[in-house]
C-alpha positions in Angstrom: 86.1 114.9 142.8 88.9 115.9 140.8 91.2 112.7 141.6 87.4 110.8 140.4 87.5 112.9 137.0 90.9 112.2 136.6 90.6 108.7 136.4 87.4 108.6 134.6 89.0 110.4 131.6 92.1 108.2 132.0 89.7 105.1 131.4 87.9 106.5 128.8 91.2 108.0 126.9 92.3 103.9 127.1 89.0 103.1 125.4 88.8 105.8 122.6 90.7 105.2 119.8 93.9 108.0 119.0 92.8 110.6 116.0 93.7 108.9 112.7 93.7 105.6 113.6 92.4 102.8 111.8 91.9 99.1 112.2 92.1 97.0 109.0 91.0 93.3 108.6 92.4 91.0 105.8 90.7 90.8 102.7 88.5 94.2 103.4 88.7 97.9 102.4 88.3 100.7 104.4 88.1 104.5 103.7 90.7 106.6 105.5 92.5 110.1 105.5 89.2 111.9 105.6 88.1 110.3 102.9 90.6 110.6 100.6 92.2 107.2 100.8 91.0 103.3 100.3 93.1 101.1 102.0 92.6 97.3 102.2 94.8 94.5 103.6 95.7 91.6 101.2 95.8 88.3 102.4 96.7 87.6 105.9 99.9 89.1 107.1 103.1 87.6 106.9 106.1 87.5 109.5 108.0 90.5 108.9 105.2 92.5 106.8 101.4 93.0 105.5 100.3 93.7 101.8 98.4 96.6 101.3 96.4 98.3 98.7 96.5 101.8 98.9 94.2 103.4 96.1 94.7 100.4 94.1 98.4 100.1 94.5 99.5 96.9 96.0 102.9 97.4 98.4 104.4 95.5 101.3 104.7 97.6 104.8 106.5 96.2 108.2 105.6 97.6 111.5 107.1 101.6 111.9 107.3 101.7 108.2 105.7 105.2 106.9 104.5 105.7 103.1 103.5 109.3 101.7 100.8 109.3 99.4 99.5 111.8 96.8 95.5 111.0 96.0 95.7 114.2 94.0 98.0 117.3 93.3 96.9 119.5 96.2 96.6 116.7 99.1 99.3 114.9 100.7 98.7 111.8 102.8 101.2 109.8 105.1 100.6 106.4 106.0 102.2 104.6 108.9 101.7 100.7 110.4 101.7 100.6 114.0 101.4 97.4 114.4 100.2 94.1 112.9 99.3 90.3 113.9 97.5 87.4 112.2 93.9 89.0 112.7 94.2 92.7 112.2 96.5 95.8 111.6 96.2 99.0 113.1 97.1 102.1 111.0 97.3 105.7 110.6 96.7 107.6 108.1 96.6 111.8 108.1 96.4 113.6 105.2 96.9 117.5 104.4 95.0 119.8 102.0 91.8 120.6 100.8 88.8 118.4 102.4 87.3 117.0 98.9 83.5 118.2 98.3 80.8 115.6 99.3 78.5 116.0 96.4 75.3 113.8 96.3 74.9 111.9 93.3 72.8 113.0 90.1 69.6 112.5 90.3 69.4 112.6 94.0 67.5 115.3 96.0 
């Protein structure tokens, strides 16, 4: 039973995708960092890098290549490409500091 459980979580560890990461698609946005970043890829990538927009500042990033980020004064966000082809790139993105209240907009109840 226990050699059974062992691979069952193995299989389903290779499914799940790692804590903070994040698959991006050219041309389209994505929220990530808890929240508390907007990320998008520009174009399609290129041979040694992608273009990224990270809170509406464009900058190239190669595979390995980490970027810190400050959305605000008290949160501090890192930002790392793992990898990258023609279709998609996979990121990570962990930030630290307070969570950022989810307020519902006025007028709603």
């Amino acid at each position: 039973m226990e050699a059974k459980l062992e691979g069952a979580q193995a299989a389903l560890d290779s499914i799940t995708p790692a804590p903070n990461t994040y698959t991006i698609y050219p041309n389209l946005t994505r929220v990530v960092g808890d929240g508390r970043l907007m990320v998008g890829m520009v174009g399609t990538p290129g041979n040694d890098a992608i273009m990224l927009n990270v809170n509406g500042k464009q900058q190239p990033l190669a595979a390995g290549q980490t970027i810190n980020v400050a959305p605000d004064p008290n949160t501090q966000c890192q930002l790392s490409v793992q990898s990258f082809d023609v279709f998609k790139a996979t990121l990570v993105a962990a930030c630290s500091g307070k969570v950022p209240d989810r307020q519902a907009p006025k007028g709603a109840k």
